[in-house]
ZAKOL-516344 format. One line per 4 residues: number of its first residue (from 1); for each residue x, y, z of N, C-alpha, C. Coordinates in steps of 0.1 Angstrom, whole numbers. Example, Ala and Ser with C-alpha at 12.3 -4.5 7.8 and 13.67 -1.06 7.14 Angstrom:
residues 2
1> 132:-57:78:123:-45:78:132:-33:78  128:-22:71:137:-11:71:129:0:79
This chain:
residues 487
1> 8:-12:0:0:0:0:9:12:0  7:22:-6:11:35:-6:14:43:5  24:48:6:23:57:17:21:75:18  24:74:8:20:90:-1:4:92:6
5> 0:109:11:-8:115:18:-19:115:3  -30:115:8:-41:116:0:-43:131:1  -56:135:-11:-61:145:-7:-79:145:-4  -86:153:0:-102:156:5:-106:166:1
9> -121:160:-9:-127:172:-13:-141:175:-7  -146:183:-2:-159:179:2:-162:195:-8  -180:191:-13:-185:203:-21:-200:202:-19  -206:208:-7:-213:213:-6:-221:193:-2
13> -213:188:7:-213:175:12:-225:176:27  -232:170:26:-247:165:36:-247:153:39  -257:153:50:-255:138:57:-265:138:67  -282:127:64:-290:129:75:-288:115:78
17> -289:109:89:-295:98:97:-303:94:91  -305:79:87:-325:74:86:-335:79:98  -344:87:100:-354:93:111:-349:102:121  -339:110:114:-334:123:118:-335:133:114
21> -347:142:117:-350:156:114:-339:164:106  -327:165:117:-316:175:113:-307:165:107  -298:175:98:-290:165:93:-278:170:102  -267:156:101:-256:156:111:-247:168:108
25> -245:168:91:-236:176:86:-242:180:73  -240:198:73:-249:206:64:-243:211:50  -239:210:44:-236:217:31:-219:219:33  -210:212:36:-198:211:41:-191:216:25
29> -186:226:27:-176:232:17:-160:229:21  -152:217:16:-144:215:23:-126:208:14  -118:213:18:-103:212:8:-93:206:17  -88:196:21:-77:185:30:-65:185:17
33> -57:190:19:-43:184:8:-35:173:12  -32:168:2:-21:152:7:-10:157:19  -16:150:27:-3:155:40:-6:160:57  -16:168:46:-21:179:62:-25:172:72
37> -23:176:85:-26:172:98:-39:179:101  -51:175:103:-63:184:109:-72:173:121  -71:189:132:-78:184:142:-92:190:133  -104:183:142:-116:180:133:-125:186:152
41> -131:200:154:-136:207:165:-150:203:165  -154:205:176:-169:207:175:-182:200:186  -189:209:188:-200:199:204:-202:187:202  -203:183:209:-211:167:209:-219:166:202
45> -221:155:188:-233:158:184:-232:165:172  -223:170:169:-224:180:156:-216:180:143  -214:162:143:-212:156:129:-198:154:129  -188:152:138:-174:150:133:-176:133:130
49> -182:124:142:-175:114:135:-186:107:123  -197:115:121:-205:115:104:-195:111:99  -184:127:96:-179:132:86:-169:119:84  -169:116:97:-151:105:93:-156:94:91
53> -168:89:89:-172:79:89:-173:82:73  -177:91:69:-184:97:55:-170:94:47  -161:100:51:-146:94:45:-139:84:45  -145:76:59:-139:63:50:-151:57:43
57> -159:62:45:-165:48:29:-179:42:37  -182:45:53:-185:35:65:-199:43:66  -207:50:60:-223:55:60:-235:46:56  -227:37:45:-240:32:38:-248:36:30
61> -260:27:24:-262:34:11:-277:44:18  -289:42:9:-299:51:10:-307:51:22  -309:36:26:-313:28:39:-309:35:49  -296:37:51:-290:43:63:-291:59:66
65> -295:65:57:-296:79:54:-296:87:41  -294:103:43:-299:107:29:-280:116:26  -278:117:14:-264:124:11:-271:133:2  -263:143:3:-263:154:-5:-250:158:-9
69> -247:163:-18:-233:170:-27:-219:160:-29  -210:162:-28:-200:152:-33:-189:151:-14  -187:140:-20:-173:135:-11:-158:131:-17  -150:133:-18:-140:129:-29:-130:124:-22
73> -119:114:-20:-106:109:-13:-104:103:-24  -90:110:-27:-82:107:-37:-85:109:-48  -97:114:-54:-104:120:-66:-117:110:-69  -117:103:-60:-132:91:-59:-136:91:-47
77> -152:90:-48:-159:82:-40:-152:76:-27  -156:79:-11:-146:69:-4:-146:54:-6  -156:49:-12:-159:36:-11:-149:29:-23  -146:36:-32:-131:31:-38:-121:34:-37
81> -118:40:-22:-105:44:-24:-101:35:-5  -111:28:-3:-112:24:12:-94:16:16  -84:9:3:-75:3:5:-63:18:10  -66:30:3:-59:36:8:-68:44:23
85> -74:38:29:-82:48:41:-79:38:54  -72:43:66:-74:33:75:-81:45:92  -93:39:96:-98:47:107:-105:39:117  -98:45:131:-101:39:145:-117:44:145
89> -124:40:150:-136:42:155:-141:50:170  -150:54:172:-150:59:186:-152:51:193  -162:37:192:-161:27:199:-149:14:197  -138:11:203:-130:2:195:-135:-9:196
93> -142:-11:209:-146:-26:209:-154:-32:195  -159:-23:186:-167:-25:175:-155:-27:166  -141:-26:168:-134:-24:156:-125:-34:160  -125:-42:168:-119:-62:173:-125:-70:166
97> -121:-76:157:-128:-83:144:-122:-100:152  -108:-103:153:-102:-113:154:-101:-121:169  -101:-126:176:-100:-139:189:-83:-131:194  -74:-132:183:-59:-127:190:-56:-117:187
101> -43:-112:197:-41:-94:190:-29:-99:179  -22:-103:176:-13:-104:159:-22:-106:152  -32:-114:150:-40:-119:142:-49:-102:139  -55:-98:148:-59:-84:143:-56:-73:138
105> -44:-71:142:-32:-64:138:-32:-67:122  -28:-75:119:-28:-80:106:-38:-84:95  -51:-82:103:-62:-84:95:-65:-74:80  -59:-60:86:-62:-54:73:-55:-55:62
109> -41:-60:68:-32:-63:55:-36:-72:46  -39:-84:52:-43:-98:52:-53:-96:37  -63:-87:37:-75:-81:32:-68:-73:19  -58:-68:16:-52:-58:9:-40:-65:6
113> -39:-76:8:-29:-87:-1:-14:-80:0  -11:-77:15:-3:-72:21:10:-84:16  24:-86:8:30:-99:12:33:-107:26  32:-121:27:28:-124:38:41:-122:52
117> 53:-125:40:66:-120:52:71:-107:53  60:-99:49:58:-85:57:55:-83:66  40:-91:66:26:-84:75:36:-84:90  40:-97:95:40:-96:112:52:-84:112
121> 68:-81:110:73:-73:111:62:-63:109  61:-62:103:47:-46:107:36:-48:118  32:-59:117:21:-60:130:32:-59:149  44:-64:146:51:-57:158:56:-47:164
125> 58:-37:149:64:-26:152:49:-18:151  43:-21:145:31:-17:148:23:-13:165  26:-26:170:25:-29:184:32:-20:193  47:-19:190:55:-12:197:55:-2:201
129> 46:5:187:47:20:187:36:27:192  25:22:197:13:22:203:17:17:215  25:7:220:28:8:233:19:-2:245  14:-12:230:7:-25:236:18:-35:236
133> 22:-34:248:32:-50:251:24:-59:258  22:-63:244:10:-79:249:17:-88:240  16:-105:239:14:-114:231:14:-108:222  13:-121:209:6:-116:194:-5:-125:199
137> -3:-136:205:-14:-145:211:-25:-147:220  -20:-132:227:-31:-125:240:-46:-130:231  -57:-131:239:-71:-129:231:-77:-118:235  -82:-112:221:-87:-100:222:-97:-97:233
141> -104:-102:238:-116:-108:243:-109:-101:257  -99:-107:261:-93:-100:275:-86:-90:274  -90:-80:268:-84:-65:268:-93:-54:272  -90:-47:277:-93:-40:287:-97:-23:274
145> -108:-16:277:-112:-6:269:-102:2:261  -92:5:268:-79:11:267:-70:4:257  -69:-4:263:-62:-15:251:-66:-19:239  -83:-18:239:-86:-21:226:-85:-11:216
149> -83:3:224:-79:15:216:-65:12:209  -55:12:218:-46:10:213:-43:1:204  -48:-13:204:-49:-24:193:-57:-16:177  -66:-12:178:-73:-10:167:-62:6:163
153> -56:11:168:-50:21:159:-36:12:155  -31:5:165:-22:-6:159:-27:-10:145  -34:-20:143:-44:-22:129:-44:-11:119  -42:1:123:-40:9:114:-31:14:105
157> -23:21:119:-11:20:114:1:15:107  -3:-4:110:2:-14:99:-2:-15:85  -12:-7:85:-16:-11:71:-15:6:65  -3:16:69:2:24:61:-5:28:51
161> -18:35:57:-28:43:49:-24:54:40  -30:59:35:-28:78:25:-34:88:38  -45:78:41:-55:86:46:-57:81:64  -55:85:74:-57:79:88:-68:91:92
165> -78:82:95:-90:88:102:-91:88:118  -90:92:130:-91:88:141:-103:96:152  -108:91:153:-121:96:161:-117:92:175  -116:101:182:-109:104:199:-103:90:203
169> -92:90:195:-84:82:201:-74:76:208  -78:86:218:-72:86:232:-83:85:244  -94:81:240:-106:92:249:-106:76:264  -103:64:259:-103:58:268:-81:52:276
173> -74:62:271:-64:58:276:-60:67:286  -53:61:294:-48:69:312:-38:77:304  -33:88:318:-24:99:311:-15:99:301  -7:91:308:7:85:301:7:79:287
177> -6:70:284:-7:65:275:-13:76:258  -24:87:268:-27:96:256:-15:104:252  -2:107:256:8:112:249:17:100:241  19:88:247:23:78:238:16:74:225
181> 5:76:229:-1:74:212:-5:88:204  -5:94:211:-4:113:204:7:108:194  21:109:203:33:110:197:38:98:186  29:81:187:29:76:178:22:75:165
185> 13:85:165:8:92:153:13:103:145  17:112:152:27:122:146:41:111:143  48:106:147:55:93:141:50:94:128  42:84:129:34:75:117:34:82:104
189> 30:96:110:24:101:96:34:119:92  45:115:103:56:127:98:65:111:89  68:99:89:77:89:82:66:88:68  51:88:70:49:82:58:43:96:49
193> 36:101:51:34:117:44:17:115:47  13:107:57:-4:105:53:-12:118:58  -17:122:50:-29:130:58:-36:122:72  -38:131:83:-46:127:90:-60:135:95
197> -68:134:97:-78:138:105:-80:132:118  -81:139:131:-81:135:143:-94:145:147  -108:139:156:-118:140:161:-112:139:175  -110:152:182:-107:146:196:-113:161:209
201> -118:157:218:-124:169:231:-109:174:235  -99:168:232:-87:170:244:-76:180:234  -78:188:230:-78:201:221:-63:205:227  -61:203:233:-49:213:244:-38:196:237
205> -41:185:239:-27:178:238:-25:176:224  -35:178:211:-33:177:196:-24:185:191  -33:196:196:-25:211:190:-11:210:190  -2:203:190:14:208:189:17:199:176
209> 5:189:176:8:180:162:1:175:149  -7:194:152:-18:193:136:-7:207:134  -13:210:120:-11:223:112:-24:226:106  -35:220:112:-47:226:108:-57:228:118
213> -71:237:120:-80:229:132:-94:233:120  -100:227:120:-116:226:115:-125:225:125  -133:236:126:-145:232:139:-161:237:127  -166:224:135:-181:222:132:-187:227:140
217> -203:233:134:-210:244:146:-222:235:150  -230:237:158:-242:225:165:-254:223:151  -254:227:139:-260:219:130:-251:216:122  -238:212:121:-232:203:114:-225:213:101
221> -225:231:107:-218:237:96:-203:241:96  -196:242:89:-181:248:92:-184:258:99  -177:262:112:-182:278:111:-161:281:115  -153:269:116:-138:280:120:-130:271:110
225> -121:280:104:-108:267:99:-101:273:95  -80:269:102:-73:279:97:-60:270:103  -49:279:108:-38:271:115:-43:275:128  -39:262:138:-42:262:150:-42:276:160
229> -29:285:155:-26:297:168:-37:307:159  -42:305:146:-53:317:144:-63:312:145  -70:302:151:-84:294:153:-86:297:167  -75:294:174:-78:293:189:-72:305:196
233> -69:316:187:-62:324:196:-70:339:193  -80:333:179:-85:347:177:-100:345:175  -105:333:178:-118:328:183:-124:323:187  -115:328:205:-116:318:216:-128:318:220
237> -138:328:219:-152:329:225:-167:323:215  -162:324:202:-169:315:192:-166:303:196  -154:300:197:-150:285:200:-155:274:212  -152:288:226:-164:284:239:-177:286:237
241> -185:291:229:-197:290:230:-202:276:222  -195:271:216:-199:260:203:-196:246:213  -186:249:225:-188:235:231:-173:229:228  -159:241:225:-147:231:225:-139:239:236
245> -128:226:241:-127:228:252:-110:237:250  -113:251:251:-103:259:249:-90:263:259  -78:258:251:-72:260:261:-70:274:275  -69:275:285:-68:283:292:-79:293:295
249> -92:287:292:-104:294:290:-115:287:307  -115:295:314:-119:286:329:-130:280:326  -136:269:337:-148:263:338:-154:271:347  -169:274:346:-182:280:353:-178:272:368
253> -175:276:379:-179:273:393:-185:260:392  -184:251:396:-189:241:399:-187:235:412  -192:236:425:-191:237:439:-207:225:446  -204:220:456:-213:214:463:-206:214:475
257> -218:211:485:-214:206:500:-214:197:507  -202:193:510:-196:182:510:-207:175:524  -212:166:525:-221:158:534:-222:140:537  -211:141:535:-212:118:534:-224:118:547
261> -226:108:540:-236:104:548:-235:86:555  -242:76:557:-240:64:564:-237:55:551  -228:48:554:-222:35:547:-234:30:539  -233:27:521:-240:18:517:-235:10:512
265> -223:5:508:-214:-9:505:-200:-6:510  -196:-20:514:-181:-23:520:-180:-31:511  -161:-34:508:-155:-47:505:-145:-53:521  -143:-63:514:-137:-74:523:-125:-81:519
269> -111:-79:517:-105:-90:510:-110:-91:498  -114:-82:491:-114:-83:477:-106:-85:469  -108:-97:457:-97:-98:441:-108:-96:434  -107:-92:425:-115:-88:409:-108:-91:404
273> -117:-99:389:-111:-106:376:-121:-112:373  -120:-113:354:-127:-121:351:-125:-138:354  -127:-149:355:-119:-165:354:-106:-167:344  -110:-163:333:-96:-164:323:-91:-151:326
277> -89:-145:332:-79:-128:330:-70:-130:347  -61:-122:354:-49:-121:361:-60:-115:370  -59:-122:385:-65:-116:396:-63:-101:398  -66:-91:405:-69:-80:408:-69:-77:424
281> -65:-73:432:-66:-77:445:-71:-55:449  -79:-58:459:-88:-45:461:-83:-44:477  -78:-33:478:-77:-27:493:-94:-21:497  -94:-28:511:-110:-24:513:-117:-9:514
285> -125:-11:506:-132:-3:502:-149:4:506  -153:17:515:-167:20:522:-172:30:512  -180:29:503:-190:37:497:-200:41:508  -201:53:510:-211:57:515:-224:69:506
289> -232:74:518:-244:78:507:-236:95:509  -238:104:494:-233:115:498:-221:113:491  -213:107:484:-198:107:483:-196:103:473  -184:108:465:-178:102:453:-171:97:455
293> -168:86:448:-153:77:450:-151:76:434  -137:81:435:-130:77:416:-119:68:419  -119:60:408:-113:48:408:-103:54:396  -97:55:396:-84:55:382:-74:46:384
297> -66:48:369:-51:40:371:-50:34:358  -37:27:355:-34:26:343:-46:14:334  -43:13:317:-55:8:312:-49:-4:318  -58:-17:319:-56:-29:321:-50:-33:335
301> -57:-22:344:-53:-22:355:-64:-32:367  -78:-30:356:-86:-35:369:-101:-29:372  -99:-15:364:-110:-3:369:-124:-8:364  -127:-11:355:-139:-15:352:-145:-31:354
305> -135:-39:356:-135:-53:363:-142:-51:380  -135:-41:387:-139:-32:400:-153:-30:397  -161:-23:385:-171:-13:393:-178:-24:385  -178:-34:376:-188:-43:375:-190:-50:385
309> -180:-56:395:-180:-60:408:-187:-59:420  -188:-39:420:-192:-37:428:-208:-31:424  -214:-35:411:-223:-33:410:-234:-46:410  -227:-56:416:-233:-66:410:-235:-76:404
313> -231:-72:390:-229:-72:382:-218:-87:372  -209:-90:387:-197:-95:379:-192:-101:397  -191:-117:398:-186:-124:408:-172:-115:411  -170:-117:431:-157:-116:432:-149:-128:424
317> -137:-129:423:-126:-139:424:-124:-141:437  -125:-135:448:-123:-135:461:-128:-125:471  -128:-127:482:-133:-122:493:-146:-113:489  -154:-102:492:-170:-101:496:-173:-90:492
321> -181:-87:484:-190:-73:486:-202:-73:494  -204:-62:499:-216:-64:512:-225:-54:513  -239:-54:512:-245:-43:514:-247:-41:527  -247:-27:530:-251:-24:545:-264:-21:544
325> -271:-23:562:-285:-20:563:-289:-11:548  -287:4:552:-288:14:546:-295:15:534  -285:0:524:-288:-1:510:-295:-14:508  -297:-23:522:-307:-35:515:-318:-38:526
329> -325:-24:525:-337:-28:535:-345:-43:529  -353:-50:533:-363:-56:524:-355:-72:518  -341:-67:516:-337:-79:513:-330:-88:520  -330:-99:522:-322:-104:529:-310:-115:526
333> -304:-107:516:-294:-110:508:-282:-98:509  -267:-105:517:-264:-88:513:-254:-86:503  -250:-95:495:-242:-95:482:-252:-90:473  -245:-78:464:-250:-77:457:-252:-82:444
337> -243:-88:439:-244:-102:432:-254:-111:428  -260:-116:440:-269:-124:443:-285:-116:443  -286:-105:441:-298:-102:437:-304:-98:424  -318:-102:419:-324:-102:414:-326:-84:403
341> -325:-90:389:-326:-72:385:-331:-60:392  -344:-66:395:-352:-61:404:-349:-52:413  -344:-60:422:-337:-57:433:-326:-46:432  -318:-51:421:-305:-38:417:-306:-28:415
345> -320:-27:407:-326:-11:396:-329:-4:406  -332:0:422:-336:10:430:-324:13:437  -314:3:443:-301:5:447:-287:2:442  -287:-3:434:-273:5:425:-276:2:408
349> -272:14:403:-275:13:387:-260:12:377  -258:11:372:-241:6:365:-239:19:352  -232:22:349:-231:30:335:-221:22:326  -221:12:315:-209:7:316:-200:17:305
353> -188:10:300:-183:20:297:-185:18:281  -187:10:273:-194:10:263:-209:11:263  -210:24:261:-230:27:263:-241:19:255  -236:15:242:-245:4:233:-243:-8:242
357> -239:-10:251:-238:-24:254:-255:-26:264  -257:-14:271:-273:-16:276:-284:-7:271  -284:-4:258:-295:2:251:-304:-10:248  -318:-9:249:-328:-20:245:-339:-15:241
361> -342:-1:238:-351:1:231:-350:13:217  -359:17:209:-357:22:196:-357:34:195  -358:40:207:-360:61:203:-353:60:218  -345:75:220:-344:75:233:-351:85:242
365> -363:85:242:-373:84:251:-381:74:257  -382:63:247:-382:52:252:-369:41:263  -359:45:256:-351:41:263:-352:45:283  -348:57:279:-352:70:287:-363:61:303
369> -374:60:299:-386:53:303:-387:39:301  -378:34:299:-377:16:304:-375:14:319  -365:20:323:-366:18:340:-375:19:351  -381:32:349:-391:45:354:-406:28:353
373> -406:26:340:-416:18:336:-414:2:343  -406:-4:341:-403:-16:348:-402:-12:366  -402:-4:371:-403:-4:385:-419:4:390  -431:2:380:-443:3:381:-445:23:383
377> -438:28:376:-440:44:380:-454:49:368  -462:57:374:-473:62:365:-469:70:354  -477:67:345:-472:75:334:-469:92:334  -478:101:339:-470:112:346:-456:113:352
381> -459:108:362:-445:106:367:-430:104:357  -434:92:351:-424:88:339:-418:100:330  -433:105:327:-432:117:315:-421:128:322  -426:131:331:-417:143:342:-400:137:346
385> -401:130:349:-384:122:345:-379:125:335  -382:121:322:-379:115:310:-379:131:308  -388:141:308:-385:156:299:-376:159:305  -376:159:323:-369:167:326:-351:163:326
389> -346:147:322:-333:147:317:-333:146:306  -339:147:297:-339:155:285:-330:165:281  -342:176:288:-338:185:289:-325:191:294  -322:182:306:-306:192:312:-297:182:311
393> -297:167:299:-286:168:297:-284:170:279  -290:185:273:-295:187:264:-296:174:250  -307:166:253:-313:156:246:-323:158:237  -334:164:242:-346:169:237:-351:168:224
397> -342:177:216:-338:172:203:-338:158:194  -334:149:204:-332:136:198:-340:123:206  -352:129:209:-362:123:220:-365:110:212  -366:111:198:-375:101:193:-362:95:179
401> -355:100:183:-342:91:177:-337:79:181  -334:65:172:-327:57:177:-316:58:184  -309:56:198:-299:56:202:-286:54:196  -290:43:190:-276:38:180:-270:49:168
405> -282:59:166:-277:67:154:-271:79:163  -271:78:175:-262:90:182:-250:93:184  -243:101:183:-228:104:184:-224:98:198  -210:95:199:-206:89:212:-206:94:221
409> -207:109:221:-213:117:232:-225:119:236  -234:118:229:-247:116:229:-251:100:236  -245:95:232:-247:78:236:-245:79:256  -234:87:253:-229:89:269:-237:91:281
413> -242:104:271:-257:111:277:-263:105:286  -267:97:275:-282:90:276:-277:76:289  -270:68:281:-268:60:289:-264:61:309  -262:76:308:-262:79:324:-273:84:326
417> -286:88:313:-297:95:321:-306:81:322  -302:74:315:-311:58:317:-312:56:335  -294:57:342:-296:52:353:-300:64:362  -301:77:360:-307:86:367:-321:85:365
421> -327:80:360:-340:79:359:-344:67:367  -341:58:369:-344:53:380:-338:55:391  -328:66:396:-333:73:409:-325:62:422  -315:51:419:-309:46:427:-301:49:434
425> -297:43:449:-291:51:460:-274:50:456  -271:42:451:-254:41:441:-254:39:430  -247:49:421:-241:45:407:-228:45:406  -228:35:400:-216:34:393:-215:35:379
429> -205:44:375:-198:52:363:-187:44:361  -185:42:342:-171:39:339:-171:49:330  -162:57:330:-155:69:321:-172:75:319  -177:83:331:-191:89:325:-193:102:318
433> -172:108:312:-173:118:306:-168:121:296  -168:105:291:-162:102:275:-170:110:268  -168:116:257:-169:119:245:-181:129:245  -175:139:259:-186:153:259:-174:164:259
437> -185:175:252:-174:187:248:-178:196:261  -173:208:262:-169:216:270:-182:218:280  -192:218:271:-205:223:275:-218:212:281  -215:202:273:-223:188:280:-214:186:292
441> -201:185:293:-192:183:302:-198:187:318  -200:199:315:-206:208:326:-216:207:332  -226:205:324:-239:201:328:-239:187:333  -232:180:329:-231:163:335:-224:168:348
445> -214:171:351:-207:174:361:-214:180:369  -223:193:366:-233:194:380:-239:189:383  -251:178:371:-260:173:375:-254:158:382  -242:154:382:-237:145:390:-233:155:404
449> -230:165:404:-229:170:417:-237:172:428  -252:174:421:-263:180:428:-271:163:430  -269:152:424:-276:143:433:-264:136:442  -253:138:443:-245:132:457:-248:144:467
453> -247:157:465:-253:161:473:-265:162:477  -271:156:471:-291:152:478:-285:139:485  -275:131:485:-275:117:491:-272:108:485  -272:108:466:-267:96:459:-252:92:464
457> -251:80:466:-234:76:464:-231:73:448  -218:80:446:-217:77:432:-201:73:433  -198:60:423:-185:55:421:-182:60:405  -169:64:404:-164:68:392:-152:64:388
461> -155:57:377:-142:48:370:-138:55:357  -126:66:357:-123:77:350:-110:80:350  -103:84:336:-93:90:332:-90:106:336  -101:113:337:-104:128:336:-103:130:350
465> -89:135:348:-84:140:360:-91:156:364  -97:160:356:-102:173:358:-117:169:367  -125:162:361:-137:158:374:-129:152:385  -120:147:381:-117:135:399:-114:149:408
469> -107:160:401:-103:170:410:-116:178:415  -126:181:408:-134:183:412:-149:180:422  -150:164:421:-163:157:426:-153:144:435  -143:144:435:-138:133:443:-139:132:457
473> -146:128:467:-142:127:476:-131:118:486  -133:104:479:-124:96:480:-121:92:467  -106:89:468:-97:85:451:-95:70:454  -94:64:447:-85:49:446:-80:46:434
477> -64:47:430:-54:44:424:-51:28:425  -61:19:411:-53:9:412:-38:9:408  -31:2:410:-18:-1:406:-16:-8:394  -5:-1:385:1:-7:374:-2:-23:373
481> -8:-28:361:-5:-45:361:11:-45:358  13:-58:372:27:-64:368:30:-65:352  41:-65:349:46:-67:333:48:-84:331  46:-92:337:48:-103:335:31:-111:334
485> 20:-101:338:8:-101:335:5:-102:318  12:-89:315:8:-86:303:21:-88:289  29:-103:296:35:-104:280:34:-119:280
C-alpha cells in the first residue's frame, strides 16, 4: 500500500441519519491536501465522526440515510478508495474483528494482499509504537477498553494508509498512554506523508501536532478553519460557546457541599477478575451515601472489572461485597451479586463503559422510560423524568431518535440519564465523561454533583483527571499490572 498522503474534497457535502429531522452535517464546503494534519472541533453531536465515517467509505447506502453534494478521497468516491483509508472508530470494541491481538493487527493487511513476510514485522512494530506490550497471542476478548484502543490504531497504522481517520483516540487511555499514542501518530504520519484527521475533546494535547483545526458548529456547519494559533487564539469565545474545550479558558464554578452520609457498600479482601484474565486484589473499600469515590489508574489495571464488581454485576474472584443495612432494607441477601434485576434497579445502577452495550429500546425516550416503567412508575411521573433529563442533559432534540444513530457523546448522555431515571441510591460510572465537549461536560458534572449532594453515592471509574479533581471525595489508584501479566 502507498504511503503517499491523500487529498479531500468535500462540495457542498450533507449527511441525515435514517429518522433524523436534522442533518448531522450541512452543506460542508471543504479542501484537506495530501499531508495535512487536521484536528476536526466541535460539540457533541455536531457531525465530526459522520464526517469521518463519510470518509472512509462507513455511511451506507440510501437505507441508512440521505447524502447530498460530493465526497472525494483521492479524486473518488470513499468507497473506492477504502485500500488507501485506515480509521479507529469511537467505539473500538466494534473495531476487534479477530480472537488474537497479531492476528488483528494483521487483519487489514491480510484483506489488501499485504506480502505475507511482511505483514508480522509490521504487526510488531506496529505494536511497539502504540505501546501495547502484549502477546501476538493475548485474546482480544481480554483486553481492557484502553487496550482495545490502542490495538485498533495498531491495525491501522500497519496497514500504512494515504489517509488515517481517528475519532478520539485517546478518549479511553490513562495519562501516560494519551501522549504515547499522540506521539505515535505524529510518528506515523511525519515517516509516511499521510494525511490525518483526528476528532478529539482533548484540544490542548493535539495542537502541537496538527497544522490545521476545522471546527463544526451544533448543525453540522463549518463555522472556524485555519492554523491552529489563528483558530484558537482569535476565536476563543466562538469557540467556547460551540462547546470546545479551549485551552486556558476557565470552567463555570462548579461547587457542592460536602455531606457523606451512612455506609451503603463495603469490601472485604477483595480480588476482581474475570476467570480467564490475572486476579486483581482491592484494598477495602466503604461507599457511602453522599460521596464520590473515583477509581483511576493505568488501562488494564482492573477499573472496570472493580465497578462491574461492585455493581453486582460481575462475581468476586475473592473475598466479599456487602450491602449495609442502609442499601438493602427488604432484602435479605447482602451481596449484591446475588440479587435479582429487580432488586439492583432502585439500589445500584451501573453505566458501563461501552453505552450500546445496555441500550434495549428504539428512540431515546423510550429508552429513557424503560426503568421508570419496569419499577411500576405512573405515566406522569415517567413523563416528568424523562423531559426533565432531556432537557438538562440537552437531549430533547433527539427524544424520538434511535440511540444507535447517536454520536458517542450523545450515547454517553443517555446511557447515564437511563440510570438517573431510575433514581438509585449508588451508581456506578465507567468513564461517565467520554466523549462530551466543554458544554455537555458541565452540565453532567453538575448534575452528577447536585444528586451526591441530595444523598446519591456515586462510584467513578475515569481518566479525567479534571472531574476526579473536582467531585472526588475519596480517590483509589489501582496499581500498574505487573509486566509479567501482560506479556
Amino acid at each position: 500500500m502507498s504511503a503517499a498522503g491523500v487529498a479531500v474534497v468535500a462540495r457542498g457535502w450533507s449527511w441525515r441519519h435514517a429518522g433524523r429531522a436534522r442533518r448531522a452535517v450541512r452543506e460542508l464546503d471543504l479542501d484537506i491536501a495530501a499531508g495535512e494534519r487536521v484536528l476536526l472541533l466541535g460539540a457533541s453531536g455536531s457531525g465530526k465522526s459522520t464526517l469521518l465515517q463519510g470518509l472512509a467509505g462507513l455511511l451506507g447506502g440510501a437505507e441508512e440515510g440521505d447524502e447530498g453534494g460530493r465526497l472525494l478521497v483521492d479524486g473518488a468516491p470513499p468507497v473506492q478508495r477504502r485500500h488507501r483509508i485506515g480509521m479507529v472508530l469511537q467505539n473500538p470494541d466494534s473495531q476487534v474483528i479477530l480472537s488474537r491481538v497479531g492476528d488483528d493487527v494483521a487483519f487489514g493487511m491480510e484483506n489488501f494482499n499485504v506480502e505475507r513476510q511482511a505483514i508480522w514485522p509490521r504487526v510488531r512494530r506496529a505494536l511497539d509504537a502504540v505501546g501495547l506490550a502484549l502477546p501476538l497471542r493475548r485474546e482480544t476478548a481480554r483486553l481492557s477498553g484502553g487496550q482495545q484502543q490502542r490495538l485498533a490504531l495498531a491495525g491501522v497504522l500497519a496497514m500504512n494508509p494515504g489517509l488515517i481517520l481517528l475519532d478520539e483516540p485517546t478518549a479511553n487511555l490513562d495519562p501516560a498512554g494519551v501522549l504515547e499514542v499522540r506521539d505515535a501518530v505524529a510518528a506515523a504520519v511525519a515517516q509516511s506523508g499521510a494525511t490525518l484527521v483526528v476528532v478529539e475533546h482533548r484540544t490542548e494535547v493535539w495542537l502541537p501536532v496538527v497544522d490545521r483545526v476545522v471546527v463544526l458548529g451544533a448543525d453540522g456547519e463549518l463555522i472556524a478553519d485555519g492554523a491552529p494559533a489563528d483558530v484558537i487564539g482569535t476565536q476563543r469565545e466562538l469557540l467556547t460557546r460551540a462547546g470546545v474545550w479551549v485551552p486556558g479558558v476557565e470552567l463555570p464554578a462548579i461547587a457542592r457541599a460536602a455531606a457523606v452520609g451512612a455506609p451503603l457498600l463495603h469490601t472485604a479482601d477483595l480480588t476482581v477478575g474475570y476467570p480467564a484474565g490475572p486476579p486483581t486484589p482491592i484494598n477495602d473499600i466503604e461507599i457511602s451515601r453522599g460521596a464520590t469515590t473515583v477509581v483511576s489508574g493505568a488501562n488494564g489495571s482492573g477499573k472496570s472489572t472493580l465497578a462491574l464488581t461492585l455493581g453486582g454485576l460481575l462475581p468476586p474472584r475473592a473475598g466479599r461485597v456487602r450491602a449495609d443495612a442502609e442499601l438493602s432494607p427488604a432484602v435479605d441477601r447482602r451481596e449484591p451479586i446475588a440479587w435479582r434485576s429487580r432488586e439492583l434497579l432502585t439500589r445500584i445502577g451501573s453505566v458501563f463503559q461501552n453505552p450500546e452495550h445496555q441500550f434495549l429500546t428504539g428512540s431515546v425516550r423510550d429508552e429513557l422510560a424503560c426503568g421508570p416503567r419496569a419499577l411500576g412508575r405512573d405515566a406522569t411521573t415517567v413523563a416528568q423524568l424523562c423531559d426533565g433529563l432531556l432537557e438538562r442533559l440537552r437531549l430533547t432534540g433527539l427524544a424520538d431518535a434511535n440511540p444507535y444513530t447517536l454520536s458517542g457523546g450523545e450515547q454517553r448522555r443517555l446511557s447515564v440519564a437511563t440510570i438517573l431515571a431510575t433514581q438509585p441510591e449508588l451508581i456506578v460510572l465507567d468513564e461517565p465523561t467520554f466523549g462530551q465537549d466543554r458544554t455537555t461536560w458541565t452540565e453532567l458534572v453538575r448534575l452528577l454533583a447536585e444528586i451526591v449532594e441530595a444523598g446519591t453515592a456515586v462510584v467513578a471509574v475515569t481518566h479525567d483527571l479534571l472531574f476526579a479533581e473536582l467531585l472526588a471525595d475519596r480517590h483509589i489508584e489501582l496499581p500498574t499490572p505487573d509486566a509479567t501479566e501482560t506479556r
